[in-house]
VOSE-878276 format. One record per residue (C-alpha): x negated, y negated, z; residue in three letters; residue number from 1. Coordinates in steps of 0.5 Angstrom, whole numbers, plus 2048, in hexadecimal, padded with zeros to 3 digits. Each point is the difference from the previous one (the first is absolute). Example, Ala and Ser with C-alpha at 12.3 -4.5 7.8 and 13.67 -1.06 7.14 Angstrom:
% VOSE-878276
@px:7E7, py:809, pz:810, residu:ALA, num:1
@px:7FE, py:7F9, pz:7FE, residu:SER, num:2
***
This chain:
% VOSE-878276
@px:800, py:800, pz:800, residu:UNK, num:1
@px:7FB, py:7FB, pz:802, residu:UNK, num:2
@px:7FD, py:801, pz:7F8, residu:UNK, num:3
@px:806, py:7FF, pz:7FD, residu:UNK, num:4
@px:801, py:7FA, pz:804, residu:UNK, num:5
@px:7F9, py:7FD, pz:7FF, residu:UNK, num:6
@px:801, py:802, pz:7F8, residu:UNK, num:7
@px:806, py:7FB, pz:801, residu:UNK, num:8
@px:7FD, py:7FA, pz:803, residu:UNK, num:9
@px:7FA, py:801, pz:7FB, residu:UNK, num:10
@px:803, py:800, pz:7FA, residu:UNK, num:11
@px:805, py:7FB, pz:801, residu:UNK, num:12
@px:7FA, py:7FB, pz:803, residu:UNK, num:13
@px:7FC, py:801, pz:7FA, residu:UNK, num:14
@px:806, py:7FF, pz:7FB, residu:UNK, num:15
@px:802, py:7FA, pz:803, residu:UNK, num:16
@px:7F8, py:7FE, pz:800, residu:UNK, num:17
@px:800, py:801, pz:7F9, residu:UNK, num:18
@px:804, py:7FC, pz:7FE, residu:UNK, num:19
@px:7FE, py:7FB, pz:803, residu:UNK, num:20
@px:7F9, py:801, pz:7FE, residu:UNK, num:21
@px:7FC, py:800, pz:807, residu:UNK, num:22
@px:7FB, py:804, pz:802, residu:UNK, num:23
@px:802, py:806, pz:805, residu:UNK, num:24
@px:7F9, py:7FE, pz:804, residu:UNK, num:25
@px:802, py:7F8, pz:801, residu:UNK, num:26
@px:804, py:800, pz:807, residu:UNK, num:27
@px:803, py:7F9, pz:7FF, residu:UNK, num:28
@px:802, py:801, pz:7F9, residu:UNK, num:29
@px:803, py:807, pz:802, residu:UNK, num:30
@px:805, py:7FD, pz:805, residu:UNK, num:31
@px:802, py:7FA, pz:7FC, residu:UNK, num:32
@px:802, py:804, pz:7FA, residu:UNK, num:33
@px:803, py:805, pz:805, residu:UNK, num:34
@px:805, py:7FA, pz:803, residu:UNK, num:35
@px:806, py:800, pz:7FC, residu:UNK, num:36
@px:7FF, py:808, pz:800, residu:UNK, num:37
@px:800, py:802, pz:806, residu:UNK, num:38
@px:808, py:800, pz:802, residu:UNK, num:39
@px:801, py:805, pz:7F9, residu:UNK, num:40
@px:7FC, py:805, pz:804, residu:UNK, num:41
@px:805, py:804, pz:805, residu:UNK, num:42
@px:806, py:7FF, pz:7F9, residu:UNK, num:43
@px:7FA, py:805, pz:7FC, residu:UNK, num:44
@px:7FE, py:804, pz:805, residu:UNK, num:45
@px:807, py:802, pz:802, residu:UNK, num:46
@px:801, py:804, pz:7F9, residu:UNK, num:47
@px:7FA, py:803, pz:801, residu:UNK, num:48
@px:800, py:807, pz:802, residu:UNK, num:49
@px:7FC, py:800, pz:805, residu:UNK, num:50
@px:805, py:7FC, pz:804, residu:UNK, num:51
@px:806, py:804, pz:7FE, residu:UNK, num:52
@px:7FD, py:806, pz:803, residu:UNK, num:53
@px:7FE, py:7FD, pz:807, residu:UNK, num:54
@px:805, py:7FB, pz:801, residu:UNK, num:55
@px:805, py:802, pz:806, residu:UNK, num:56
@px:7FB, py:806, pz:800, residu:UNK, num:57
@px:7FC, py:803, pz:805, residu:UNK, num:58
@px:7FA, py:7FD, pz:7FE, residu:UNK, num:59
@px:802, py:7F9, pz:7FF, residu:UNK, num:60
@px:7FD, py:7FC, pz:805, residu:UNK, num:61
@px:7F9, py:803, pz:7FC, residu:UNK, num:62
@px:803, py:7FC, pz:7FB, residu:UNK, num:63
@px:801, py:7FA, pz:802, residu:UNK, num:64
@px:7F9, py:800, pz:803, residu:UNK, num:65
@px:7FD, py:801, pz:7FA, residu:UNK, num:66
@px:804, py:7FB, pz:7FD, residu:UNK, num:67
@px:7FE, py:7FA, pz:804, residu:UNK, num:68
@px:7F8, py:803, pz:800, residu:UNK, num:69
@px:800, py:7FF, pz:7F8, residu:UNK, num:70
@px:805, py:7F9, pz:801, residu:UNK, num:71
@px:7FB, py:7FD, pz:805, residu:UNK, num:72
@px:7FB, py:802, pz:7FA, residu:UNK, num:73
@px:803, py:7FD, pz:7FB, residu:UNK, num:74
@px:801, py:7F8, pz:806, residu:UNK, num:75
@px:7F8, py:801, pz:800, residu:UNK, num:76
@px:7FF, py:7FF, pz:7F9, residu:UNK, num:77
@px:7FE, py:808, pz:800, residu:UNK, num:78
@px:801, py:806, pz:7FC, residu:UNK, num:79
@px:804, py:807, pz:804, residu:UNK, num:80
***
């Protein structure tokens, strides 16, 4: 689960990183670029797998803690 959850927030960063051309490794340009995204997360995390298989399950508290350790991430100007 923690690598599905990973993956997620990844490739959601790097695509929107891309698309504003900013360079991963650049921490401010990283959390600008990421502004107007970061309340599109939780919508597109939802129709993930990962969160349909644990959500009101048994290992749901797993997930949400993995989920605020890769969202914190992403505040730092950091890649999960």
């Amino acid at each position: 689960m923690q690598q599905d959850i990973t993956a997620f927030f990844r490739d959601f960063a790097l695509q929107v990183l891309r698309t504003a051309k900013v360079d991963p490794n650049d921490s401010k340009a990283f959390k600008l670029a990421m502004l107007d995204y970061y309340e599109e997360i939780y919508p597109h995390f939802s129709q993930t797998q990962v969160f349909r298989e644990n959500n009101n399950q048994a290992r749901h508290e797993e997930m949400v803690e993995e989920y605020k350790r890769c969202f914190t991430l992403l505040l730092m100007g950091r890649l999960p």
